[in-house]
N, C-alpha and C positions, 0 to 999 in steps of 0.2 A: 521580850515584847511580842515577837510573831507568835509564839505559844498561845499567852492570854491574846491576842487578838480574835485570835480562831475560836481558842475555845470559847472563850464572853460573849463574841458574836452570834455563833451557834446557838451559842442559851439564849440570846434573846432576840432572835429571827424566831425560834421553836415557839417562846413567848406571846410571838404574833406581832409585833413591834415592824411597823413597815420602813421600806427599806429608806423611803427620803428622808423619814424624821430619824434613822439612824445617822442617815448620811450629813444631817446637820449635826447631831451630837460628835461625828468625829473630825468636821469642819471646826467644831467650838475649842474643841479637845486641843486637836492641834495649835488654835490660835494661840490660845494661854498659855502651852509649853513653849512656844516660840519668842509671846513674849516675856514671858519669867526669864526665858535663858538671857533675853539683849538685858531686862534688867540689872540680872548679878555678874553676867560679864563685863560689865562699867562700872566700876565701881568708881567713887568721889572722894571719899572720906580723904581728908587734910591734900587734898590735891586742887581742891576749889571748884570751881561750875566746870562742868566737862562742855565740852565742844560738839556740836552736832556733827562737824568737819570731821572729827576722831571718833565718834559710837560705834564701836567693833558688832561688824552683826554677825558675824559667826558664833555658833558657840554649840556643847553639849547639848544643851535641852531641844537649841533649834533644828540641831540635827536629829534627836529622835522626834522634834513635830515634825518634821519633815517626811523622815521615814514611817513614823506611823498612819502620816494622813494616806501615803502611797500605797501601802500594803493594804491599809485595813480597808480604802479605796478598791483597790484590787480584789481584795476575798469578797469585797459585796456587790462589786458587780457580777460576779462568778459563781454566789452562792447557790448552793446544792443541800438540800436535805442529806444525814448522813443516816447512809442506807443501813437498816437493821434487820432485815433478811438475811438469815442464814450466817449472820454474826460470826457466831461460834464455828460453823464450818468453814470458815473462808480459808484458802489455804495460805502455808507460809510462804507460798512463792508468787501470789496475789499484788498486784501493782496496781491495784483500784487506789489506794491515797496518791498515789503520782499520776493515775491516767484519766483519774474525775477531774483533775486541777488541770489539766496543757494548757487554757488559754492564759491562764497565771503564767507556769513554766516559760511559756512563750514569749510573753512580753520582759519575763527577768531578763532571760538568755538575750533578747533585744538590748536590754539596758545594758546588760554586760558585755555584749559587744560596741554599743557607744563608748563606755568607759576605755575598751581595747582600743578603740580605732582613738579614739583624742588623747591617752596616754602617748600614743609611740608613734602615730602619724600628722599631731597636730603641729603644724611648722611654731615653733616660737624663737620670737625673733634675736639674735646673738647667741641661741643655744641648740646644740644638735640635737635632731628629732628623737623621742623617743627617752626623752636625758630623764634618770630616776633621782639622779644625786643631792644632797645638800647644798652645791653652789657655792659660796665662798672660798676657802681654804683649801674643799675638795678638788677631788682630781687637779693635782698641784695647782690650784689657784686657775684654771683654764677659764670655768665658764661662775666667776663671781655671781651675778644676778639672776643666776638659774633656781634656784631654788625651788623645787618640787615639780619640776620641770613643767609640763602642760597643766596641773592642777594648779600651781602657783600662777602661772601664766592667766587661766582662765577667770582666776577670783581677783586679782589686779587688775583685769580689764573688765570685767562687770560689777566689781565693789568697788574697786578702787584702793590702794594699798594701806590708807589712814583707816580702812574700815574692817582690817584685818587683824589678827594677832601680832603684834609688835616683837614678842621675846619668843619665837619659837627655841626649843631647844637644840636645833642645831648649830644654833647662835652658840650656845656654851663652848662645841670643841669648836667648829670650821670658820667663825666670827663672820657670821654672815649677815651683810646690811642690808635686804630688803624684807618686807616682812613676808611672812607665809602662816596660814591659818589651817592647824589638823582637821578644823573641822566646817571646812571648805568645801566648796561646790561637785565638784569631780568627785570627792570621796563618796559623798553621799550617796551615790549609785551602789559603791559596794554593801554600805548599811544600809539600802533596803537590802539587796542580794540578800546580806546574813539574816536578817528578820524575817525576807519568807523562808530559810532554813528552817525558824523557829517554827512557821504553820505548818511546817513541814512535819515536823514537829507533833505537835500540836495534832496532828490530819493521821496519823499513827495514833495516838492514846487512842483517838474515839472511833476511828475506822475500824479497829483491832482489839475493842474492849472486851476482859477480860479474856483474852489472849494472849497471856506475859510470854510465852514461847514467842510468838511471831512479833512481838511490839519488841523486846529482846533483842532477837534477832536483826529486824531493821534499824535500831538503835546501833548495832556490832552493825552493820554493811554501812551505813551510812558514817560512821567512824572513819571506815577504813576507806571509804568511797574518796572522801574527802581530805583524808590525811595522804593517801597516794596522789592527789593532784598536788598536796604540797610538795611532796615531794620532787615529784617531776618539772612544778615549776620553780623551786628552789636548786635540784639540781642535790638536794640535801646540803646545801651549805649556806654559811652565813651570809654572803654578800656577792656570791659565784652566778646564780641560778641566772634563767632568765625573767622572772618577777621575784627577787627577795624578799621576804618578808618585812612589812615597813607600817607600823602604828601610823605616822605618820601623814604619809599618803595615803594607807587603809586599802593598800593593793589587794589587789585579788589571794595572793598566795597569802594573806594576813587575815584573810576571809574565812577562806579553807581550813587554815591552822586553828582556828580559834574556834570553828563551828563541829572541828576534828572533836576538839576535845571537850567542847560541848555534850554530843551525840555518847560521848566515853563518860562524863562523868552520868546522865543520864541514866545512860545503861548497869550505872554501878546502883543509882541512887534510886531509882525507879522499883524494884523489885525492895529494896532496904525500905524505902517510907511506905511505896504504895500501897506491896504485896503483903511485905510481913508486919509492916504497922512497928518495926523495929525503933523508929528515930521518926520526930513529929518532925521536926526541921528548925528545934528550937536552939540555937537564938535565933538563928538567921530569919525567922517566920514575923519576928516583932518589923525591924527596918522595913522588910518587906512590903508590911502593909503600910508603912507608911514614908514608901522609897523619894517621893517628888519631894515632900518636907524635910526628912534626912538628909538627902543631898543637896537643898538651896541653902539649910542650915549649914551643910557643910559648908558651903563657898562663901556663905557669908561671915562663917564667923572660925572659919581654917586659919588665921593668924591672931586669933584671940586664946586668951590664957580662960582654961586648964587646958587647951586642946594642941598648944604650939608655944613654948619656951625656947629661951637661947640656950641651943646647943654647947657644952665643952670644944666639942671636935666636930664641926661643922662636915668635916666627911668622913667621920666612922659612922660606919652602917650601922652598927649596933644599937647608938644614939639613936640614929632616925628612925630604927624600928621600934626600939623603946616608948618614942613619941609617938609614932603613928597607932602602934596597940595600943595603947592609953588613948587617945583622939576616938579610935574605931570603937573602943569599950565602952568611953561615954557615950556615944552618939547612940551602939545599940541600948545600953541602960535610958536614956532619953526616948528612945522609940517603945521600950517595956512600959515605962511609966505613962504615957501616951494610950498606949494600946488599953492600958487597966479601966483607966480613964474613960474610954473610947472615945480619946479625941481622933480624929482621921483626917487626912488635908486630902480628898478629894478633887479631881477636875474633868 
């Protein structure tokens, strides 16, 4: 997402397209992903009229309207013509794509220290400051109702618990009774964080073009930039560190890890489609262009047959991967036949 933000933008700021009737088009943007996501997060079918008291407004999509509106916000108040002077000479040790951007850098690194301070300074009340855990079952049953410690805290007292994810997964092992939603309030600070990675991203391809040495290369430091703070805040281990890695709560060190290997597969895949024109990016290029329709189809119709049968053995992995390759090969085969088409679901 930060990638194409930057880049689309670019192209059509160069366009001449000014900047408030962009800034309505990604006010619109974001509206309609936010509300698709409360749409198919509620679903009805044989459950009868849903309850306005229980409409979960967390969810997937409204986290990335969320995070889109803020970032893409952000690169347009701050937009800069990308300089083409002396392109070609710029050297490998050149920090123009990080020092054209600080007031960007600057207000993340702000958000990211909100998130610090209300993760592990926010007082919540019957749970100790700073608490990461599952709550229930966890740490021998001590602090039940903690779940997700200040992130749970915060979207219970501004949504309200009926308006959150009901079956979180930690429910499965720690049997924990209040709810908590992955894709809740607090988190969202670190999904923009990792999306302007993405223009980070992004602010590399075209500050650096036709550069593969120096785009390369900042690909490799930014890899490893970011895979040593996992490091250091994990401690390198599963549940030791002092931020473990948590989908979840979407911590910081979940941040790092993932935008790690992001920067790595980049650096693999970058010179293979970009340079040598070796791999178009096919299949994965069909879904792509039509990822918003792909995925609402997914959630709407993930329990619907050819896409989801009863399992033999409800917990052999081999079952469930079986089913989910079959699920993910129709859906790309749907997205081919689409694209032939040129139908697109656009927003």
């Amino acid at each position: 997402m930060g990638s194409s933000i930057f880049l689309s933008m670019t192209s059509v700021l160069q366009r001449g397209c000014p900047k408030f009737r962009l800034l309505g088009k990604i006010a619109w943007r974001s509206f309609l992903l936010i509300c698709i996501g409360i749409v198919i997060v509620n679903p009805n079918y044989c459950l009868g009229p849903l309850s306005w008291e229980k409409v979960r407004i967390p969810g997937v999509l409204q986290r990335l309207g969320g995070t889109y509106f803020v970032v893409a916000v952000l690169e347009l108040l701050f937009a800069k013509p990308v300089p083409e002077i002396c392109t070609s000479e710029r050297s490998c040790f050149s920090l123009l794509d990080i020092t054209s951007s600080w007031p960007q850098w600057l207000f993340v690194l702000m958000l990211e220290g909100v998130w610090l301070a209300l993760t592990f300074f926010l007082p919540v009340p019957g749970c100790p400051t700073g608490y990461l855990g599952p709550g229930g079952l966890g740490d021998w049953g001590k602090y039940p109702n903690c779940t997700g410690g200040a992130a749970g805290y915060i979207d219970r007292l501004l949504l309200g618990g009926h308006h959150l994810y009901q079956h979180p997964s930690s429910a499965v092992l720690y049997h924990t009774e209040v709810a908590y939603d992955p894709e809740g309030i607090l988190g969202t600070i670190n999904s923009i964080v990792m999306a302007f990675l993405g223009v980070q991203a992004g602010k590399i391809l075209l500050y650096y073009k036709d550069q593969t040495k120096g785009i390369l290369i900042r690909f490799a430091a930014w890899g490893c930039f970011l895979g040593f703070i996992s490091v250091a805040l994990t401690k390198a281990s599963e549940n030791e560190g002092f931020i473990p890695v948590n989908k979840n709560l979407w911590s910081i060190s979940y941040i790092t890890t993932l935008s790690s290997f992001a920067f790595f597969i980049l650096l693999v895949l970058y010179p293979v489609v970009d340079v040598k024109g070796l791999w178009t990016g096919t299949p994965f290029f069909y879904p792509g262009m039509n990822s918003i329709l792909v995925y609402v189809g997914h959630e709407v119709f993930a329990n619907y047959f050819p896409f989801r049968w009863r399992l033999g053995d409800s917990e052999a992995h081999k079952e469930h991967l079986v089913q989910n390759t079959v699920a993910t090969a129709l859906w790309v085969l749907i997205a081919y036949v689409l694209y032939k088409k040129k139908v697109f679901w656009k927003i």
